[in-house]
Backbone as CSV, one residue per row, in Angstrom:
resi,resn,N_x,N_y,N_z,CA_x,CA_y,CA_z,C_x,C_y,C_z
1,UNK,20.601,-65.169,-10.657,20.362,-63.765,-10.338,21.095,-63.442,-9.038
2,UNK,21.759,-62.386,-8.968,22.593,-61.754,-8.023,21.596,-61.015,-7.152
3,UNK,21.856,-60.960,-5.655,21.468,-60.233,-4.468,21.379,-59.115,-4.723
4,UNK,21.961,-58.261,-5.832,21.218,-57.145,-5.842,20.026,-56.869,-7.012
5,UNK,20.088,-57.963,-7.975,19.259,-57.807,-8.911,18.153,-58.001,-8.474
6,UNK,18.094,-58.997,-7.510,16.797,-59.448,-6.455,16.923,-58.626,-6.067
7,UNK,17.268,-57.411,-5.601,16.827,-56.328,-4.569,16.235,-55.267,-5.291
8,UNK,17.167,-55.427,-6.624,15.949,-53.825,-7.360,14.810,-54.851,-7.742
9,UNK,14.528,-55.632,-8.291,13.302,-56.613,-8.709,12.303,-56.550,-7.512
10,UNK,12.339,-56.519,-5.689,11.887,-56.141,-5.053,11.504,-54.941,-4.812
11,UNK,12.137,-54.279,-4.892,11.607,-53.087,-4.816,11.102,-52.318,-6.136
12,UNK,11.258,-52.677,-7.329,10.320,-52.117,-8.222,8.785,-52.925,-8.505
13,UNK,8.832,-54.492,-7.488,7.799,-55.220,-7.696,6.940,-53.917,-5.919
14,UNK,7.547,-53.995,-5.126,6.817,-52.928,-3.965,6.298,-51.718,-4.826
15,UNK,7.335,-51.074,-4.999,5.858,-50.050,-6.000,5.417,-49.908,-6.903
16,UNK,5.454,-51.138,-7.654,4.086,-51.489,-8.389,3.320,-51.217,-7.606
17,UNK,3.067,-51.871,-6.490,2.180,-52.820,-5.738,1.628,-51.576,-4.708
18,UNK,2.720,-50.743,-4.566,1.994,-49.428,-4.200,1.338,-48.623,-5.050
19,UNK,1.895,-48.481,-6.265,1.225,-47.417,-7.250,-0.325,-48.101,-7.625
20,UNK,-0.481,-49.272,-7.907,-1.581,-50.427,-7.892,-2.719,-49.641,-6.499
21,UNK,-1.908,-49.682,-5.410,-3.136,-49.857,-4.102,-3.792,-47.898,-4.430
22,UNK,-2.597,-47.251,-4.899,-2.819,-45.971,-4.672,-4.052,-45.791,-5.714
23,UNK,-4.133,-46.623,-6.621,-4.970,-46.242,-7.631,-6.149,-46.276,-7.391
24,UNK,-6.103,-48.032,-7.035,-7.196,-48.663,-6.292,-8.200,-47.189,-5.633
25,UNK,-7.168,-47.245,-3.999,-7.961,-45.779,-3.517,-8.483,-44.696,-4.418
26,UNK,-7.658,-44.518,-5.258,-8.329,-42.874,-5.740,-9.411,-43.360,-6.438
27,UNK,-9.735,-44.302,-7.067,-11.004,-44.571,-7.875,-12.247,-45.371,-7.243
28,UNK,-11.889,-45.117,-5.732,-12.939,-45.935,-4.700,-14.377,-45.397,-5.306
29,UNK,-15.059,-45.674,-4.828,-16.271,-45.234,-5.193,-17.093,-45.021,-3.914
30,UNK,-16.783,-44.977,-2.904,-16.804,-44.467,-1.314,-16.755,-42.777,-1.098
31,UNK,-18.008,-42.270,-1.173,-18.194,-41.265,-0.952,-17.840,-40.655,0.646
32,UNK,-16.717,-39.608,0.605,-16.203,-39.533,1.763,-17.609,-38.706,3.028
33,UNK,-17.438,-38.439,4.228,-18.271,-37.601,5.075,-17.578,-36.030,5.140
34,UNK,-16.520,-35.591,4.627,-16.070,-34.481,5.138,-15.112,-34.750,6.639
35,UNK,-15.030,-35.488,7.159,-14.400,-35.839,8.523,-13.115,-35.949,8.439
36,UNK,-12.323,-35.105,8.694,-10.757,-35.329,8.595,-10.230,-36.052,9.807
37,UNK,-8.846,-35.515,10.324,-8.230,-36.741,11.129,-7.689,-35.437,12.256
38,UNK,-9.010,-35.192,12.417,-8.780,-33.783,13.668,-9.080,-34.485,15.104
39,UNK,-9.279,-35.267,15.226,-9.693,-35.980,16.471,-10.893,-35.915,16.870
40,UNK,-11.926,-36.154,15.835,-13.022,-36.031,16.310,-13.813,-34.520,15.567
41,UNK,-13.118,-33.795,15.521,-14.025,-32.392,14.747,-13.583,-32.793,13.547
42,UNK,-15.165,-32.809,12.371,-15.416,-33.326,11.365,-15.008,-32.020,10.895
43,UNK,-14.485,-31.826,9.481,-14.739,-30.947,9.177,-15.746,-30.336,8.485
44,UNK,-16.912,-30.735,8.591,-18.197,-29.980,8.241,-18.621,-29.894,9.213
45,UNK,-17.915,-29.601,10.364,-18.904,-29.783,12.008,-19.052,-27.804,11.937
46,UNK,-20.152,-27.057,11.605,-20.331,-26.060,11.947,-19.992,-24.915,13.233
47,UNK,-19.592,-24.213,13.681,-19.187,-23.193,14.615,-19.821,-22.251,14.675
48,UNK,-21.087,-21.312,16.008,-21.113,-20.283,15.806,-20.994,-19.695,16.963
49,UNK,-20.452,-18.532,17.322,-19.683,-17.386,18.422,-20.514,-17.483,18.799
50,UNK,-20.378,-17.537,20.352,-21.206,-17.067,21.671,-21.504,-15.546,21.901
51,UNK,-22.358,-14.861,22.045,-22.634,-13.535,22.607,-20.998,-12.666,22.784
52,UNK,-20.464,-13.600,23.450,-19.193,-12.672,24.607,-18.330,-13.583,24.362
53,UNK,-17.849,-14.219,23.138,-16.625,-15.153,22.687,-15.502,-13.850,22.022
54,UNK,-15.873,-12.453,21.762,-15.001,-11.651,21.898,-14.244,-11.618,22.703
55,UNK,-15.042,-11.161,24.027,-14.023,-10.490,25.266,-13.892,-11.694,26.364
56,UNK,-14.628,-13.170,25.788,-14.204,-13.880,26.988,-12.764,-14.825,26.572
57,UNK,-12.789,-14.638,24.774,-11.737,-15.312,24.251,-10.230,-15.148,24.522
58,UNK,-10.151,-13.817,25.571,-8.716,-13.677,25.926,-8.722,-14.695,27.468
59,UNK,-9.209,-15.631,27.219,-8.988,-16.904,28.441,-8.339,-17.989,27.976
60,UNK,-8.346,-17.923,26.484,-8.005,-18.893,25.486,-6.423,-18.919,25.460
61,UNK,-5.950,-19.887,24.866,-4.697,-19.663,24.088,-4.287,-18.957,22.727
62,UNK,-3.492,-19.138,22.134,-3.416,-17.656,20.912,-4.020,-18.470,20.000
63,UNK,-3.603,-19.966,19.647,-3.779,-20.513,18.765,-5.612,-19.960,18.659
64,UNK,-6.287,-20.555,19.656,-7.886,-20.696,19.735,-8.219,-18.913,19.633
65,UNK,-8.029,-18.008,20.183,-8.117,-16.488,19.931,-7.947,-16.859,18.679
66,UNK,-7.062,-16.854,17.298,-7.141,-16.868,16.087,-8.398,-17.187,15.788
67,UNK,-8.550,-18.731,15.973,-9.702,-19.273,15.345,-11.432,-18.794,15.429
68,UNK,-11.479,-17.955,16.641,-12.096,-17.053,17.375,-12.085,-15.663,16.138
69,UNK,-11.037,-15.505,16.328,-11.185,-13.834,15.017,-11.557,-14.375,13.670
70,UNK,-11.245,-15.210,13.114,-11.038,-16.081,12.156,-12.933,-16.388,11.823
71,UNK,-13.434,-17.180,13.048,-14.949,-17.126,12.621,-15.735,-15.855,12.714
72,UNK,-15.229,-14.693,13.555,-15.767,-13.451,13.757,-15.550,-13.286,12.496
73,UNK,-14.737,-12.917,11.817,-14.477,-12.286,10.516,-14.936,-13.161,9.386
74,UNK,-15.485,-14.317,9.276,-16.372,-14.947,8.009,-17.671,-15.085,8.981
75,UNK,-17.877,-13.778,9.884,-19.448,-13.498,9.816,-20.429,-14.542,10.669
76,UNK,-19.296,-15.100,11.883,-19.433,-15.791,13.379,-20.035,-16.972,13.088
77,UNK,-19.821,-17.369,11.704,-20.618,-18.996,11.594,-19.422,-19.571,10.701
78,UNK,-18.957,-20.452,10.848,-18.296,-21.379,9.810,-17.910,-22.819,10.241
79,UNK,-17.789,-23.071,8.762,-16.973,-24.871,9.561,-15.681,-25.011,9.947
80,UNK,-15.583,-25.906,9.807,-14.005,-26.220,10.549,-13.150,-26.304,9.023
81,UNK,-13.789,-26.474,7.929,-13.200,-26.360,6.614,-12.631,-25.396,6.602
82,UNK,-14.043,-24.581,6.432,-13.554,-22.915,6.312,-12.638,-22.045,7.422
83,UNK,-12.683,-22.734,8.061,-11.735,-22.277,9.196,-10.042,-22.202,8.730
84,UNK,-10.259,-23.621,8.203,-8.462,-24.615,7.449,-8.482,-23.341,6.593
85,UNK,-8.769,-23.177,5.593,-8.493,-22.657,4.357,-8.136,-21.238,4.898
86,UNK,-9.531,-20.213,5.720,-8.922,-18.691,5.928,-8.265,-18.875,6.498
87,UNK,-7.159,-19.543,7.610,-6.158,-19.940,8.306,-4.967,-19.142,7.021
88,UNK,-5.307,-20.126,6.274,-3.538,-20.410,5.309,-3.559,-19.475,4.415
89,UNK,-4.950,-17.712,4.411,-4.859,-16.879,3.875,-4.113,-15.923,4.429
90,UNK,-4.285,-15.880,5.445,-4.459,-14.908,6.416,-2.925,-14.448,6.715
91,UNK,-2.789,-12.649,6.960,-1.661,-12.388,6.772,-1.246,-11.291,8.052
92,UNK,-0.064,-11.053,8.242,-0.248,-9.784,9.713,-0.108,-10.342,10.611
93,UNK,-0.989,-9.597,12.013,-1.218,-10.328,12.905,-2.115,-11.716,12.718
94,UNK,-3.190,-11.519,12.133,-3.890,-12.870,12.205,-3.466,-13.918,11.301
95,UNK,-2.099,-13.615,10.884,-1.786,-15.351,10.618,-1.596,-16.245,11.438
96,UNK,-1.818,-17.832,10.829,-1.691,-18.385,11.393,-0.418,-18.842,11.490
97,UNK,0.311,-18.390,12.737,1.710,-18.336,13.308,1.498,-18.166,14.741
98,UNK,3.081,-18.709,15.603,3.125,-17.787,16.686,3.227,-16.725,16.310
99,UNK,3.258,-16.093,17.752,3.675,-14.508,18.246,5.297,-14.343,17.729
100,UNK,6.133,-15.199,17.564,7.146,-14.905,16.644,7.132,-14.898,15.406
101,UNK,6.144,-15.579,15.197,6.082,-15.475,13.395,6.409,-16.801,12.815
102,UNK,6.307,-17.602,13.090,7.024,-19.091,13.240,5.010,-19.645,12.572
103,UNK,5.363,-20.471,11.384,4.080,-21.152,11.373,3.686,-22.478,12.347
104,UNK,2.344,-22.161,12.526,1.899,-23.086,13.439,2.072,-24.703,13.009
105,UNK,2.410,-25.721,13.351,2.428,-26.985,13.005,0.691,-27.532,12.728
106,UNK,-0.024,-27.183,13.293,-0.882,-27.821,13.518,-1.992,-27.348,12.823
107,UNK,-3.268,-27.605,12.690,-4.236,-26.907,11.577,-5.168,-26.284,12.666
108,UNK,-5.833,-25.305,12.409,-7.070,-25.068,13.147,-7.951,-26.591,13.563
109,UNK,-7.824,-27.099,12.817,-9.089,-28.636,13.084,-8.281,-29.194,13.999
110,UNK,-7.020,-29.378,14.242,-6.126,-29.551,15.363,-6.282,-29.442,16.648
111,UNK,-6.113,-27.752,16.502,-6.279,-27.361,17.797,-7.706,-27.439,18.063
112,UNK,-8.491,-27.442,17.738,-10.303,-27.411,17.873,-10.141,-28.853,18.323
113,UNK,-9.748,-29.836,18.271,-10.106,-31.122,18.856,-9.340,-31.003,20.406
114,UNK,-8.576,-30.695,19.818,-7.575,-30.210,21.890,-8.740,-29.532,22.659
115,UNK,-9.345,-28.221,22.168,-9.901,-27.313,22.983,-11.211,-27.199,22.872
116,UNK,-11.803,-28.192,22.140,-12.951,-27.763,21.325,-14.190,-28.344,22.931
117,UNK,-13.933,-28.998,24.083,-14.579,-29.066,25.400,-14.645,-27.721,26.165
118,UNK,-13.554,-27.000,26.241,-13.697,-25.791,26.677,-14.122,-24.857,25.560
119,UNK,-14.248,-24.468,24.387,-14.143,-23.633,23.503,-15.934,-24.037,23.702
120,UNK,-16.544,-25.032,23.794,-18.464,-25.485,23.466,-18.864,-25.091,25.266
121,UNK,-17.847,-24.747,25.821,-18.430,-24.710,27.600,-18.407,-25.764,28.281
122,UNK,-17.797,-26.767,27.992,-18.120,-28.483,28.535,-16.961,-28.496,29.663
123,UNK,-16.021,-27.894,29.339,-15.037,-28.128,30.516,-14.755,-26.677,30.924
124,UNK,-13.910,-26.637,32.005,-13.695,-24.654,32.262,-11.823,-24.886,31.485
125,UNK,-11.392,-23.878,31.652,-10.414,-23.011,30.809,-9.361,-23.764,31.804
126,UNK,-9.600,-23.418,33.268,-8.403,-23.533,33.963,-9.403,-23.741,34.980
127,UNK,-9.055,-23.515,36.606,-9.564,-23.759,37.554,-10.038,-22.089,38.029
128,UNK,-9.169,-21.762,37.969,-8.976,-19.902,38.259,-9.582,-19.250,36.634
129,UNK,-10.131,-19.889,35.725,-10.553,-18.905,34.666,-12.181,-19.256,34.810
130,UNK,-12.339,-20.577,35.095,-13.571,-21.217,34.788,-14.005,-21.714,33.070
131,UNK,-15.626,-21.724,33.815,-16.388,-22.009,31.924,-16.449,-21.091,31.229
132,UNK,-16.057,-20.582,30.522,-16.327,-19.563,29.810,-16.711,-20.064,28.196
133,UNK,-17.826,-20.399,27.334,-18.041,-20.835,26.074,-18.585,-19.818,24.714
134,UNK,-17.020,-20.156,23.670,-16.835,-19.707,22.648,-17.543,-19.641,21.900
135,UNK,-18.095,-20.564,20.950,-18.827,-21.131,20.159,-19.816,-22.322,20.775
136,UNK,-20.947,-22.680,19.556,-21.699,-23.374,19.724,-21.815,-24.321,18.578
């Protein structure tokens, strides 16, 4: 056998051996928690607006203001699920984009693990903005 016949024989024996593991996984029988790979915010971790997470949310960044209108508008309670999903509806100003219009890289559950100390009141905004807390 020639060096390259050994080389496709390797590599069609690798994904076997991947298509094999992939299967494996999908038919686990490991009931997941809802917890994605947000850094810590599960996504069934619930959210609800503070009193004054309207007018204190312009302390925020744009990304977190979204996520801010985003739970105002499904009625100031949601998860971090529901957060993902009206994200990738959402059209106008409240998409999820920059201010140029450029989609955001990152998911709401993203940015909620970056900000989610200041966004609960645990840390302040800045030094000059203070605590100001979003959600609970």
């Amino acid at each position: 056998m020639d060096n390259k016949a050994k080389d496709r024989l390797a590599v069609k024996t690798a994904t076997a051996n991947v298509d094999k593991r992939k299967a494996e996984i999908t038919n686990s029988s490991v009931t997941l928690t809802g917890r994605g790979t947000g850094g810590g915010v599960a996504l069934n971790m619930s959210l609800t607006l503070t009193s004054t997470a309207a007018s204190d949310s312009i302390l925020a960044p744009r990304q977190v203001q979204l996520v801010i209108a985003y739970l105002e508008h499904l009625g100031g309670t949601a998860t971090v699920q529901d957060l993902n999903n009206f994200a990738e509806k959402c059209e106008g100003v409240y998409a999820w984009n920059t201010s140029s219009g450029s989609p955001y890289e990152q998911t709401p559950q993203k940015i909620m693990a970056k900000y989610m100390r200041q966004m609960k009141g645990l840390d302040a905004w800045s030094k000059s903005k203070g605590i100001k807390p979003l959600v609970s």
